[in-house]
N, C-alpha and C positions, 0 to 999 in steps of 0.2 A: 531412428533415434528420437527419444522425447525429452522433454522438460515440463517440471511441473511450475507451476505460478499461482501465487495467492493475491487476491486481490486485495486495495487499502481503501480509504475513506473515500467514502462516494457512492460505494458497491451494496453499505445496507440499508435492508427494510422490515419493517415489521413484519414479524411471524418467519424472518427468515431460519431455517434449521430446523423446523418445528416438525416437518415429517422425520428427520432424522431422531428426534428428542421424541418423538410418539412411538418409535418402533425400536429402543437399540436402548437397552436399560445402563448401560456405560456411558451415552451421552447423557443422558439424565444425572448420571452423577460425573461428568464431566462439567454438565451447570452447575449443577449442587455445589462443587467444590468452588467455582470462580466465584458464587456467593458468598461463601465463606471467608473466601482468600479478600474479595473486595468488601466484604464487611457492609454488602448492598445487595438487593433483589436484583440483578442483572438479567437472571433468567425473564423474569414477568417484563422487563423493559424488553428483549428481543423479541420474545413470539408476542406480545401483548397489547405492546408499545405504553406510552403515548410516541408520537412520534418525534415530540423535541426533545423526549428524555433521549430516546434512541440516536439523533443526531448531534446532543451533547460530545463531543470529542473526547472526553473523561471517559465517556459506556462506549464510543463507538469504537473506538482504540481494541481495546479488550474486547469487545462484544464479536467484531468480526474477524479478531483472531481464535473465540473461542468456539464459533459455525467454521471457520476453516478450519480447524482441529478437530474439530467431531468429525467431520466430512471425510478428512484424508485415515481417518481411523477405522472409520467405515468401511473405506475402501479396502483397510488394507485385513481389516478380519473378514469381510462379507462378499470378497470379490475376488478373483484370480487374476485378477491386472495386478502385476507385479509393479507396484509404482516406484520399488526400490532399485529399479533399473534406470530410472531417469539416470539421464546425463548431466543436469543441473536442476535446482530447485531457483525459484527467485520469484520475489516479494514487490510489489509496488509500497512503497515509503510503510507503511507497518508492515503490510504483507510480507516484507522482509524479517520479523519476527516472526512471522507463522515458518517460513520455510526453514528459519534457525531451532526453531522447536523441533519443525515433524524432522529436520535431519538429526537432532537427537544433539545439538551442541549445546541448547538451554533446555530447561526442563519445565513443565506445564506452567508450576506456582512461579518459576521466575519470571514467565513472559508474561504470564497476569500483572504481576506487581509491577514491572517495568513497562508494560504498558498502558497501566492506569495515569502512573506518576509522569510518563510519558506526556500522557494524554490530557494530563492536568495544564504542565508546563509548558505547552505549545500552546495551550487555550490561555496562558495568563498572561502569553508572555507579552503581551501589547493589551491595552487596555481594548476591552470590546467595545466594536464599532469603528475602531481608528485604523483598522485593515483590514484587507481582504486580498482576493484574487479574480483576475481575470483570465476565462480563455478564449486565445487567440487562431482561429482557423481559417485555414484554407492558405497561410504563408510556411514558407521554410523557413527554419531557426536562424540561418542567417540576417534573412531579412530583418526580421526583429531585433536582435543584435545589434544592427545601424542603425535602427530608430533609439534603440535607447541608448549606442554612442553618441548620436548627432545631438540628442536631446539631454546629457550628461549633466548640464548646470540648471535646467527646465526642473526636473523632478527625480526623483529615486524607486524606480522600480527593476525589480528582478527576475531572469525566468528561474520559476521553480521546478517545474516539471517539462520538460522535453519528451514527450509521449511518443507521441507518431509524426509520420510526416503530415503537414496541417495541421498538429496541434499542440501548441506550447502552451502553458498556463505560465500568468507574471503573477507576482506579489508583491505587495507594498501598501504605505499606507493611501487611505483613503483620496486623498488632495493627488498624490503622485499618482494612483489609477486613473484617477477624474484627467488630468493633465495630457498623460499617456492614451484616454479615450479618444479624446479630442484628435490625436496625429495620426491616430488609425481610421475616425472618421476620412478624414484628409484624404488619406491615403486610398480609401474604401475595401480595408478590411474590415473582414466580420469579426466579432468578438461576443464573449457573454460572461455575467459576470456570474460569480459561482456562489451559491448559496452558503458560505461559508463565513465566521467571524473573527479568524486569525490569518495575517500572510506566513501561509508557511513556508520551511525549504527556503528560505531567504537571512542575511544577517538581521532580519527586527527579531528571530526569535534568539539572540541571543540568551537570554535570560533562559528560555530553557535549556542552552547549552550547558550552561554553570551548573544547572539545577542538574539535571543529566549526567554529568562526566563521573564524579563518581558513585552514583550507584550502579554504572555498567561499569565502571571498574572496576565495584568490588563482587561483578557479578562472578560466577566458577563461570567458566566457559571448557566446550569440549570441542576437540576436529570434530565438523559436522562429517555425517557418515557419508552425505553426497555432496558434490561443488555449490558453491553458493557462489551467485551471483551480487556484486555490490552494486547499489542503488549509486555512490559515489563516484565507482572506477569503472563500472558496466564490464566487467570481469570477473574471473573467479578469484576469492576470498578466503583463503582456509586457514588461516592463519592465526587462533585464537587474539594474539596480540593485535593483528590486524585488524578483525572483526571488531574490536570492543571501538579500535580506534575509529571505524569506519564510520561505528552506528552513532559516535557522538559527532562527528564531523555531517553525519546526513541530516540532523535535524537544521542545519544550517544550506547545505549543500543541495545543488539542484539533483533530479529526479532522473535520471540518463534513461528511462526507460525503452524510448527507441534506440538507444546505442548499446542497451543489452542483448535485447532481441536480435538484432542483427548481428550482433560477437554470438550469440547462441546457434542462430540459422548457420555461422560462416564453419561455425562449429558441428555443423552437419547433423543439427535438429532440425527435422519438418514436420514435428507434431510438438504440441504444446496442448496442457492440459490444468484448464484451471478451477483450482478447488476452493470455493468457499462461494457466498451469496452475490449474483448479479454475474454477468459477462461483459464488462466491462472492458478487461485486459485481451479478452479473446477480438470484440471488435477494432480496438487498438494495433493489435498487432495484421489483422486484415488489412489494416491502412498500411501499412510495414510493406509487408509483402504476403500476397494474395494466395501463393501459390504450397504457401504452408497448413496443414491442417491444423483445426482448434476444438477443444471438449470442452464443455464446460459441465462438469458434477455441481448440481445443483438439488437434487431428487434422487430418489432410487432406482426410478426408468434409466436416470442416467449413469448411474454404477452398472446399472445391466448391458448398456452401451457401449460403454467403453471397455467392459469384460469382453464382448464381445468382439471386439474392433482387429 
């Protein structure tokens, strides 16, 4: 049994998609359209760059859901891997809109639009420069947990993302990372901080919360056609009412990603296959557990790959 997974912000780079956009005249007007829909060259920022247009969280949002939706479209006219046989789809923090698209519960121009506005709201929602995030490797979640109980009236930081084993990413502001550096020093954890200029996945983005709630509520929503996986409850989601409520509660809410995978694995997936730019989530989950296979389509060698598999 397999699942598929898209990856979220971290995973793009320039020129990413660019062989799929040179050979497959639907992806070309797969771009064509999110230009339109965004009312912006998005295209010429993905294969083109510059690269801080590209890392702007406004393009990158949309940008790497619309390489993951070309990709799995690919797949599914150009190849005999039946990917509609997964057992679950699931998203790391957007990438959770790519796999509510490809399962068919929102539709292309919704997840454009919600994830530009998306992508606006997260980036405003603290002024830049006054947060970020750190990740923390090589501790277990727990551990971290009692640094930031012990340290409760010291500063205010958050895990946002619970990835793998060994690696939690915190958010918060600025002064409360710096503070938080310091007890890991101490401690002799390793850490690094992350090229990023908002804490996400934490209560500072409240504001985009507000901003959020309802335009996913006035979104249509359908039963996705396969399980989705929630970023919130690291479970399956099908529940139209549920989803809408899930994905406004995740822009606040941490990232359970390792506590997905492992509900997936226990669920008796041991292939996992992920679709869109970078392998990111596929190294993540090697840290998980070793013993599951990973694909990552990224090229057309690798659609012939996993046809083959």
């Amino acid at each position: 049994m397999f699942s598929v997974i898209f990856p979220g912000q971290g995973s793009q780079f320039v020129g990413m998609g660019k062989e799929f956009y040179n050979n497959f005249s639907y992806v070309k007007e797969y771009f064509k359209l999110a230009d339109e829909l965004l009312k912006k060259n998005l295209s010429k920022i993905i294969l083109d760059g510059p690269k801080d247009e590209l890392d702007k969280t406004e393009n990158t949002q949309p940008a790497i859901f619309l390489v993951s939706y070309s990709i799995f479209n690919v797949i599914k006219k150009e190849s005999q891997f039946n990917i509609n046989k997964a057992s679950f789809f699931a998203g790391h923090s957007l990438g959770e809109y790519s796999a509510l698209c490809c399962a068919e519960a929102i539709n292309f121009d919704q997840t454009i639009n919600l994830l530009k506005r998306r992508g606006k709201a997260m980036q405003n929602a603290v002024p830049r420069g006054e947060g970020g995030m750190i990740a923390v490797l090589g501790v277990e979640i727990d551990q971290i947990n009692k640094i930031l109980d012990d340290n409760i009236n010291n500063f205010s930081c958050y895990i946002a993302n619970d990835n793998s084993n060994g690696q939690v990413v915190i958010s918060g502001k600025i002064e409360s990372l710096d503070s938080f550096s310091i007890e890991l020093k101490k401690k002799n954890i390793k850490f690094v901080k992350l090229p990023v200029s908002a804490p996400f996945h934490c209560p500072l983005m409240k504001n985009a919360t507000i901003e959020m709630t309802n335009l996913i509520n006035d979104t249509k929503f359908t039963i996705p056609e396969i399980n989705i996986i929630s970023n919130v409850t690291a479970t399956p989601e099908n529940s139209t009412t549920e989803i809408k409520k899930l994905l406004i509660e995740q822009i606040e809410k941490p990232v359970r990603w390792r506590e997905s995978i492992i509900n997936m694995i226990d669920n008796n997936v041991n292939k996992f296959v992920e679709i869109g730019p970078g392998k990111v989530l596929s190294g993540l989950i090697k840290r998980i557990n070793r013993n599951v296979k990973t694909n990552q389509v990224n090229n057309l060698l690798d659609i012939e790959n996993i046809t083959n598999d």
